[in-house]
C-alpha positions as CSV (number, residue, x, y, z in Angstrom):
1,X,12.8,-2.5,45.1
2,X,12.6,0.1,42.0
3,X,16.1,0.5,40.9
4,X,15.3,2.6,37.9
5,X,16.9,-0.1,35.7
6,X,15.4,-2.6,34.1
7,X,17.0,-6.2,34.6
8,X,17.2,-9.4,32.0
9,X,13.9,-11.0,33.8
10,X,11.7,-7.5,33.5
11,X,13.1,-7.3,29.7
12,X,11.9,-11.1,28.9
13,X,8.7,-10.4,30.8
14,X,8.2,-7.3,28.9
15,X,9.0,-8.6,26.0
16,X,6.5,-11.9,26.3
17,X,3.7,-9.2,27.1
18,X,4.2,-7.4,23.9
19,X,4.3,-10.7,21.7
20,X,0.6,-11.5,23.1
21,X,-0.5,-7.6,22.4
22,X,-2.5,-6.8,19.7
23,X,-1.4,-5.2,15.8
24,X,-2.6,-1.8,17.1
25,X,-0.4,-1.9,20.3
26,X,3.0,-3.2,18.4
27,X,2.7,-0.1,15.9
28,X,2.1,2.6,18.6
29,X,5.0,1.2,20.3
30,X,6.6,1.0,17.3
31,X,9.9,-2.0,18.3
32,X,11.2,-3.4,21.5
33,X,12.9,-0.7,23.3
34,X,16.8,-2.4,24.0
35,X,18.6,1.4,24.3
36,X,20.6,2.1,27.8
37,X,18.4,5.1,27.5
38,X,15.2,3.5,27.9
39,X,14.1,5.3,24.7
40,X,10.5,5.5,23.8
41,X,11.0,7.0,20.2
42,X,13.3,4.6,17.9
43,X,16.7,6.6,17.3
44,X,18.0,7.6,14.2
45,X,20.9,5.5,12.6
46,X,22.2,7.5,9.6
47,X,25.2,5.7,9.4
48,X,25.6,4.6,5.9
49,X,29.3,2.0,7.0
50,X,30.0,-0.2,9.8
51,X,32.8,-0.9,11.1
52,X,34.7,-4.1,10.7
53,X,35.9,-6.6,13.2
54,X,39.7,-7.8,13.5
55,X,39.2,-10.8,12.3
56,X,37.3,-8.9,9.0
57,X,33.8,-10.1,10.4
58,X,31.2,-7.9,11.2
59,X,29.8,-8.0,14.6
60,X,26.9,-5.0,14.8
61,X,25.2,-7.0,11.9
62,X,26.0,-4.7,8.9
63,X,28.5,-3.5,6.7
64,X,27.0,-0.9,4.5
65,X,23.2,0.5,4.5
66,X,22.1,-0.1,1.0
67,X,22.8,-3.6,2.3
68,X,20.9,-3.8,5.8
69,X,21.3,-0.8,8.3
70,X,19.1,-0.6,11.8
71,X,18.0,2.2,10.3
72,X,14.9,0.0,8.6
73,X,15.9,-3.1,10.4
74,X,12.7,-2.3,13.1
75,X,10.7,-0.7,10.5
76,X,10.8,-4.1,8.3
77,X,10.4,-6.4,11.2
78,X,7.5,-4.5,12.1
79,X,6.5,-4.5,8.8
80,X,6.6,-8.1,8.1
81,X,4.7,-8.8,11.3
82,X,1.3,-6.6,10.4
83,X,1.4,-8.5,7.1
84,X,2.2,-12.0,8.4
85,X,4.8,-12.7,6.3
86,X,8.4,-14.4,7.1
87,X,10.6,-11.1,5.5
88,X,10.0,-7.4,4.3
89,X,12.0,-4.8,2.4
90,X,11.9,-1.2,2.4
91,X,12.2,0.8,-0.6
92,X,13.0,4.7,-1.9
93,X,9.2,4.4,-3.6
94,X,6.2,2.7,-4.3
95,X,7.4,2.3,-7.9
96,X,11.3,1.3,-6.7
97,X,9.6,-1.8,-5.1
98,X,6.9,-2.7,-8.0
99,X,10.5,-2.1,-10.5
100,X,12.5,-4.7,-7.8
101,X,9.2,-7.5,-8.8
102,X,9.6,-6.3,-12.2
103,X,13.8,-6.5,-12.1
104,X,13.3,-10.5,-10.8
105,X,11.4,-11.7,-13.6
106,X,13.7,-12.8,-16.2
107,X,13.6,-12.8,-19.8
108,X,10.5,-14.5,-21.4
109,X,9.1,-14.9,-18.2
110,X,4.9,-14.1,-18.6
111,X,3.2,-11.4,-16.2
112,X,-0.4,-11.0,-15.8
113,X,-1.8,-7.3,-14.7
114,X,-5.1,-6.0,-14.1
115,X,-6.5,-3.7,-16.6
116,X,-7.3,-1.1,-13.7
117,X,-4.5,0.0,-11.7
118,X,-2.2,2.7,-10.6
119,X,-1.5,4.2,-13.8
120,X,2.3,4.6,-13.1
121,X,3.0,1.3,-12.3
122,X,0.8,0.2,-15.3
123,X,2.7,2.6,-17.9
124,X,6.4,1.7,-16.5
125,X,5.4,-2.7,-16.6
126,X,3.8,-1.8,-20.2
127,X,7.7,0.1,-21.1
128,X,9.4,-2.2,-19.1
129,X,8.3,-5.4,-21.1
130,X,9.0,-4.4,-23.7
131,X,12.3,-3.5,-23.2
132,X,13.1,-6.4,-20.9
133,X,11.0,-9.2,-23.3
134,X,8.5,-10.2,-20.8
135,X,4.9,-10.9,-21.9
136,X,2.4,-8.8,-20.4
137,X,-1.1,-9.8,-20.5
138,X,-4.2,-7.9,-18.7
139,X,-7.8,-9.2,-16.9
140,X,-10.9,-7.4,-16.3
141,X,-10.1,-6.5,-11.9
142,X,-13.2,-8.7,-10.8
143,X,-13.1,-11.0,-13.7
144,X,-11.9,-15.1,-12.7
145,X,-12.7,-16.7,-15.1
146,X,-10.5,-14.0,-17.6
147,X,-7.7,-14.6,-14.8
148,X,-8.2,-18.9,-15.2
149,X,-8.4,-18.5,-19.0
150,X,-5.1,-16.5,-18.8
151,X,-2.9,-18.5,-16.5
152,X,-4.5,-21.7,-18.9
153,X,-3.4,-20.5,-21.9
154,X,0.6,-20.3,-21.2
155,X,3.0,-20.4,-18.5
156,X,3.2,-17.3,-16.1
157,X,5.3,-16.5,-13.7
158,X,3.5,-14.3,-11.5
159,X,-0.3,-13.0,-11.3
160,X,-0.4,-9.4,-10.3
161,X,-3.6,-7.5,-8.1
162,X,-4.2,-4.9,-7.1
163,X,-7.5,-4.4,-5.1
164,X,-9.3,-2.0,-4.3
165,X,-7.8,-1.1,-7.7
166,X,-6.7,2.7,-8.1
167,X,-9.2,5.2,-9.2
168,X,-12.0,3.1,-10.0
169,X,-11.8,0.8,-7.0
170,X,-12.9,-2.6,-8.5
171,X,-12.5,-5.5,-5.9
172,X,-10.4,-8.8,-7.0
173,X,-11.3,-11.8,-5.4
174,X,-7.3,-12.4,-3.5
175,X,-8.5,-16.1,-2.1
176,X,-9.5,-17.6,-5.6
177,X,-7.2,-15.5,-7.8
178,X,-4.4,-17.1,-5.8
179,X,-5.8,-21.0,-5.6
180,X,-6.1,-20.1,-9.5
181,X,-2.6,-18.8,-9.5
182,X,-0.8,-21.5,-7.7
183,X,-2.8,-24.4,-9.9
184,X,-0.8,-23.6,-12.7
185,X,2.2,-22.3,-10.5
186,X,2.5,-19.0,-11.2
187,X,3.4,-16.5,-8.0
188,X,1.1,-13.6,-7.0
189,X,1.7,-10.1,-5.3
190,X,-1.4,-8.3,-4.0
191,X,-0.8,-4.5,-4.4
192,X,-2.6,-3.6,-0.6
193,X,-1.8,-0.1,-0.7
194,X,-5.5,1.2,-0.5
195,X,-6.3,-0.8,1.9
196,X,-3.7,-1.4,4.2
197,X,-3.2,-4.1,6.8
198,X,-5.2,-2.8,9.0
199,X,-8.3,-3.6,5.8
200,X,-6.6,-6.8,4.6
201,X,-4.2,-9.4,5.2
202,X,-3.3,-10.7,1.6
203,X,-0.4,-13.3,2.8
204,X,-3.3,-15.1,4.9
205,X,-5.7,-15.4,1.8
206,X,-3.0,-17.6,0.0
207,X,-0.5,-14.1,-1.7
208,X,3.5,-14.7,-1.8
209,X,3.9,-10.8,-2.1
210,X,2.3,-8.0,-0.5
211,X,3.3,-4.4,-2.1
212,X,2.7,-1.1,0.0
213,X,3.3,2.3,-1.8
214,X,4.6,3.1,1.6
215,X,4.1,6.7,0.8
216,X,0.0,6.3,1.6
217,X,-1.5,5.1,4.2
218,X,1.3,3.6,6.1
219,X,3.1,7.0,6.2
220,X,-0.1,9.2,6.4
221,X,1.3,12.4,6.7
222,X,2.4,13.6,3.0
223,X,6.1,13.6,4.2
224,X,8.3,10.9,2.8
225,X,8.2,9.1,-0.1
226,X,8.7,5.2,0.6
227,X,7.4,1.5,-0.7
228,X,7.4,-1.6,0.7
229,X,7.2,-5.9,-0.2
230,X,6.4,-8.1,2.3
231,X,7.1,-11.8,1.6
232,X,5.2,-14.9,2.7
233,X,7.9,-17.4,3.0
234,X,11.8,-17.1,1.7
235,X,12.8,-18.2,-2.1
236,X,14.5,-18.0,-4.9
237,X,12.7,-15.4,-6.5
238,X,12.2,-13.2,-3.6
239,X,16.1,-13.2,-3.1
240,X,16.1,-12.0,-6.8
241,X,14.1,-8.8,-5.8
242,X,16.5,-8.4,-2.6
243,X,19.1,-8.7,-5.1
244,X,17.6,-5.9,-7.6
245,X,16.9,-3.9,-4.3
246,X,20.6,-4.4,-3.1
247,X,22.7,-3.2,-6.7
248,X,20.4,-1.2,-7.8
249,X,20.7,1.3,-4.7
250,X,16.6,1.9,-4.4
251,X,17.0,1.3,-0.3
252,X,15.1,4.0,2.0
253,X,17.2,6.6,3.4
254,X,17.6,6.3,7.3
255,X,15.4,9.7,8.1
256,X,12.5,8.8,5.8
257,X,12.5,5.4,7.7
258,X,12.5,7.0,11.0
259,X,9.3,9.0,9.6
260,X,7.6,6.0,8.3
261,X,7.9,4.2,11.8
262,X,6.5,7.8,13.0
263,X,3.6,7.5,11.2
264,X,3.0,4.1,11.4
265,X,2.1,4.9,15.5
266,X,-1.1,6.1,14.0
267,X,-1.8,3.7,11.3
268,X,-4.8,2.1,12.9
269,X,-6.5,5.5,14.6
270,X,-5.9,6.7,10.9
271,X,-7.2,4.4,8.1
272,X,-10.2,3.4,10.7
273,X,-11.1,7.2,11.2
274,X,-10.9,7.8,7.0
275,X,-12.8,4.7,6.3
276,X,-15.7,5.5,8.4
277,X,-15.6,9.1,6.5
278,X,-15.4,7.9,3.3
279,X,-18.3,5.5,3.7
280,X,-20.8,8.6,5.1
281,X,-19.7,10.4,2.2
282,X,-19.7,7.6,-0.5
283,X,-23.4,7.4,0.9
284,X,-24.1,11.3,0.6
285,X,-22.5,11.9,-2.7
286,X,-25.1,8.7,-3.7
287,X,-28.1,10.8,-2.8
288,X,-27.4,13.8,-5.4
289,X,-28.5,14.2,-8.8
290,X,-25.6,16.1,-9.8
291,X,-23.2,12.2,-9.3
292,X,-24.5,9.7,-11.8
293,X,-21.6,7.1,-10.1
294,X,-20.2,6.8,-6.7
295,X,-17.6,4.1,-6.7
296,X,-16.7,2.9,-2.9
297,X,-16.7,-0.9,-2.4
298,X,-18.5,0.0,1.1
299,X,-22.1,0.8,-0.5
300,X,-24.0,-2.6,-1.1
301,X,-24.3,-1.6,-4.7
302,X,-20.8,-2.1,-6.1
303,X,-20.1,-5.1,-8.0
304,X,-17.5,-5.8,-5.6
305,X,-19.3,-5.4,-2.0
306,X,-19.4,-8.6,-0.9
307,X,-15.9,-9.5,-2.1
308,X,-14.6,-6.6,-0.2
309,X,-17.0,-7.2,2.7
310,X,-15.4,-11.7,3.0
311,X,-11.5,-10.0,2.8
312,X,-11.8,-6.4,4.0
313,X,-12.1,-6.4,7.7
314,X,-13.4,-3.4,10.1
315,X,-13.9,-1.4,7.1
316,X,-13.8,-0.7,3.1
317,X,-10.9,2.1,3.2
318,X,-10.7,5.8,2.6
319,X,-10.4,5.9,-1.3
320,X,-13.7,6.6,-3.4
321,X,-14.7,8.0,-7.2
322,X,-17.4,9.6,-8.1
323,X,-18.8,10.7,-11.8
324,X,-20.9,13.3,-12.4
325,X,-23.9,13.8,-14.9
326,X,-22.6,17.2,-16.0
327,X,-19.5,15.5,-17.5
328,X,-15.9,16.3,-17.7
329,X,-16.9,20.1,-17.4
330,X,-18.5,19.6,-14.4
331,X,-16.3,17.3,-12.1
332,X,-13.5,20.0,-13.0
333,X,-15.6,22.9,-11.7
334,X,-16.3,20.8,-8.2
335,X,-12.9,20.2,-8.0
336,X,-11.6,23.9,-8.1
337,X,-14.5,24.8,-5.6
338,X,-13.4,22.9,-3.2
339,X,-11.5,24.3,-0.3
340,X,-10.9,21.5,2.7
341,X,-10.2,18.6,0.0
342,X,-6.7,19.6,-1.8
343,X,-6.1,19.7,-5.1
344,X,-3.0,17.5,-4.9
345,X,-1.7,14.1,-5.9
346,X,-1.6,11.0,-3.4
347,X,-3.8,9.7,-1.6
348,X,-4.1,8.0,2.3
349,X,-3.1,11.2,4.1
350,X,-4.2,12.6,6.9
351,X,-5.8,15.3,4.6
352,X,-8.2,14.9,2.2
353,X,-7.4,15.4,-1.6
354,X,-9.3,15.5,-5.0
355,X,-7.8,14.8,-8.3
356,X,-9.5,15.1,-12.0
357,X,-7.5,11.9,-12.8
358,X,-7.8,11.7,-16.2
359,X,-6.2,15.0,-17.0
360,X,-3.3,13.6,-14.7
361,X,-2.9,10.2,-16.3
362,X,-2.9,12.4,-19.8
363,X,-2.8,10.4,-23.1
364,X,-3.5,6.6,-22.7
365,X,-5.6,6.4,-19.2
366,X,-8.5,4.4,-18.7
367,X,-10.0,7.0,-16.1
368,X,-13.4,8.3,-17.5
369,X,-13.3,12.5,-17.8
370,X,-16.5,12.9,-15.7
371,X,-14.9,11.0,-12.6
372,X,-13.0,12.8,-9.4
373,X,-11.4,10.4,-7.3
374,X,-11.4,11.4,-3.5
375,X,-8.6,11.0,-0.9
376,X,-10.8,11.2,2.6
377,X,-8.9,12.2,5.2
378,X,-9.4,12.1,9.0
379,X,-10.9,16.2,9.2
380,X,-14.6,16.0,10.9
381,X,-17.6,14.9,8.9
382,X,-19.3,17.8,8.4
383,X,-16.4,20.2,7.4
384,X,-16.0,17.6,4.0
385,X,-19.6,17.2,3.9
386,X,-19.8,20.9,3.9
387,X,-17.2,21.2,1.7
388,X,-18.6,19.1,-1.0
389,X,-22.3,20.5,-0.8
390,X,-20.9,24.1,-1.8
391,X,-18.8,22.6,-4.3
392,X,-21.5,20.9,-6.1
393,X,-24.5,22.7,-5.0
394,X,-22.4,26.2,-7.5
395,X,-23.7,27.1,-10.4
């Protein structure tokens, strides 16, 4: 008989079924539902203190939410298991949890960076090492035998990825980079952002760290402002980073969590939908005279196809450049004509966005002044299609 509540056995049973579900199903259902309420959307925990026990223990699991609060508690669980990994931290930014890696490293300590990546993180390690004397040294993206030379020449204590690598989407090799890594025993953190978990799984090609600018494509709706690490296995140095993340306060507030576990119900549906855009217009924007370069590691003529194709499963991601044979003056003009792509800065939305990125990088970028770099969103097809072929069709 239906009593309307759920018993221990139906809870166990439920909760076996869900274990042996698929990635997709554990983020549209988004954590096990234990309320009295039977809740299907997680609740909201702004509490930032807990109360204590008599005996000065704490029995609801937390004291104090810059230390651990249930506010995240699901989303990092959830977290942890897309990645694979054994832990995962939440963070007030993208850059708060690159700055936590960064804040772990001790003195002397030797980094190795890509020479193409997010430009913000790239400008605040370059400050940072300075500051903090750690040695910095940079590798072509796709280049392994510039990464073995590297990590043969000194000690390091971490190797640093980031693949597809933001705006000109090189593709690094994750599998050999990290046998290389771990030969000479230096850690490495894949920066996944672009292409998500749903793209890659960086922890099962041999990373310790997986960074998420949370705000992207895990969010997906231009509303919060979040990062994320996921950890392999527990250690020394990744209890330094929960340290940094502890004192210095860079812990996600309890309502942007609850929108990140939001979005996160749509993860799949989104980055599969944007992929599949991106790579039918990656192909158009290859077919006009006006784009000299299209850089998408889906076409079979980047450098980095069959890289992306061995560690990038069920698509190449939403993120693509293109440079065009007018020059600066002319990716600036397509930019301002376009109408359904926004003029804005970010990227793995459900919209689609256009930046002139070496106008926003400003003094010091590496982005050429002829490329746009291009967001796709999930809009139909032939509305950006559309929207491009006016653009760049204007005289």
């Amino acid at each position: 008989m239906l009593t309307g509540k759920p018993g221990t056995d139906d809870r166990t049973r439920e909760r076996k079924i869900m274990e042996k579900a698929s990635p997709e199903t554990w983020v549209v259902h988004s954590g096990e539902i234990t309320q009295a309420t039977r809740d299907l959307a997680p609740p909201l925990h702004p509490a930032s203190t807990f109360e204590r026990a008599e005996n000065g223990g704490y029995p609801g699991k937390h004291m104090y939410s810059r230390i651990s609060s249930p506010a995240y508690e699901t989303l990092e669980s959830l977290l942890s298991r897309l990645e694979g990994g054994c832990d995962a931290q939440v963070f007030a930014s993208g850059m708060a949890a690159g700055s936590a890696v960064l804040q772990a490293l001790r003195a002397e300590d030797r980094l190795v960076v890509p020479r193409a990546m997010y430009w913000g993180m790239r400008n605040w390690i370059h400050r940072f090492a300075d500051d903090f004397k750690l040695e910095v040294a940079s590798y072509p993206n796709s280049d392994l035998d510039a990464i073995a030379s590297l990590l043969e020449e000194k000690p390091t204590k971490l190797l640093w990825i980031e693949t597809p690598a933001n705006p000109t989407w090189e593709v690094t090799d994750i599998d050999a980079a990290c046998s290389l890594a771990h030969r000479h025993g230096a850690l490495v953190l894949v920066d996944s952002t672009v292409a998500s978990p749903v793209l890659s799984q960086p922890l099962s090609l041999g990373a310790d760290f997986v960074l998420h600018s949370a705000t992207k494509y895990l969010n997906g709706h231009s509303d919060v402002v979040a990062g994320a690490l996921i950890a392999k296995c527990d250690g020394e140095f990744w209890q330094r980073i929960r340290f940094a993340r502890t004192h210095a306060g860079a812990v996600l507030g309890p309502f942007e969590a609850w929108l990140l576990l939001r979005g996160l119900r749509t993860l799949f549906l989104r980055v599969r939908a944007a992929s599949d855009n991106a790579l039918r217009i990656a192909e158009a924007l290859s077919a006009r005279p006006e784009v000299s370069h299209v850089l998408y590691p889906g076409l079979p003529t980047h450098s980095g196809h069959l890289v992306a194709a061995r560690q990038m499963k069920g698509g190449f991601g939403g993120m693509l450049s293109a440079r065009f044979a007018g020059g600066e003056a002319k990716a600036r003009d397509v930019a301002a004509r376009l109408k359904v792509f926004k003029r804005a800065t970010s990227l793995g939305s459900v919209e689609s966005f256009v930046e002139h990125r070496a106008s926003i990088e400003g003094p010091g970028t590496l982005c050429p002044a002829d490329l746009l770099r291009f967001s796709v969103g999930i809009e139909p097809l032939a509305d950006l299609l559309a929207d491009l072929d006016r653009a760049i069709a204007a005289r």
